[in-house]
N, C-alpha and C positions, 0 to 999 in steps of 0.2 A: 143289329145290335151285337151279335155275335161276333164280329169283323172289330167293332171297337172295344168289346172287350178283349180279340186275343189280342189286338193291336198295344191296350193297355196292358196285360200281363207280359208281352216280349220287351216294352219300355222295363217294367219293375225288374225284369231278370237283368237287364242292364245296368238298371241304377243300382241295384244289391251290390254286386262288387264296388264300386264307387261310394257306396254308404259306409259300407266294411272297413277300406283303405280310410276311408275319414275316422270311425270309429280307432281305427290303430295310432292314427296320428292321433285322438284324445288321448288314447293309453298311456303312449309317448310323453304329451305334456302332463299325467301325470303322472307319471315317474319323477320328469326333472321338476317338476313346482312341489311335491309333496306333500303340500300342505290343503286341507279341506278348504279352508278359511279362504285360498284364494283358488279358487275354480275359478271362480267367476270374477272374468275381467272387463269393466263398463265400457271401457276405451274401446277394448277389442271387439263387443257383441257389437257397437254401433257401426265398427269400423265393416264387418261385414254382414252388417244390414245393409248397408247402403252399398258394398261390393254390389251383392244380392238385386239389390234396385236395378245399379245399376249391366248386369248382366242379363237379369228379366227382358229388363227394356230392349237389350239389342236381341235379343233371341225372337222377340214377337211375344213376351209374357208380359202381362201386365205387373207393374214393376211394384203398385200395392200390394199384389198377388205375392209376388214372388218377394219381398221382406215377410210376411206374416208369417210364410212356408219358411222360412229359413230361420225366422226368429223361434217359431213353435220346435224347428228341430236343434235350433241353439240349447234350449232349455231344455231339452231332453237330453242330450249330449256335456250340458254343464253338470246336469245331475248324474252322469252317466260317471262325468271325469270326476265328481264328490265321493261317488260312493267309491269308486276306486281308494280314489285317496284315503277313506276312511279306513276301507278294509287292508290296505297297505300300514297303516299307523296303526291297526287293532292286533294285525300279523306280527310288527315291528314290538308293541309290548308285550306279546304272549312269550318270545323267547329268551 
């Protein structure tokens, strides 16, 4: 057990950077959307759920697997780029 756990924390120290860089690129979109109201874009959550699908699948992940992991971390990242946006327009009327 010990073996798949370090095996599993040497994966996590790899995906952290790759979380990060995604995280930047929400920051990104919300600078240029600015607006809270539209964080969230329908078209685009489906567009890579099904990315998602379809990338599980060819990796060997089970491809239900791999939407719900991607949907869960959509929604944390939508609310991530909200709260951005908010604190950017709460900053914006304070000056």
């Amino acid at each position: 057990m010990d073996e798949v756990r370090a095996a599993i924390d040497a994966l996590d120290a790899e995906l952290m950077p790759l979380m990060a860089a995604r995280a930047h690129c929400i920051a990104e979109a919300a600078r240029i959307k600015n607006d809270p109201e539209v964080a969230l874009v329908p078209w685009r959550v489906e567009e890579v759920a099904r990315n998602a699908r379809a990338l599980g699948e060819r990796h060997g992940l089970d491809p239900d697997l791999a939407e719900k992991l991607w949907r869960a971390m959509m929604a944390e990242f939508i609310a991530h780029e909200r709260t951005l946006m908010e604190q950017a327009v709460a900053g914006g009327a304070a000056t």
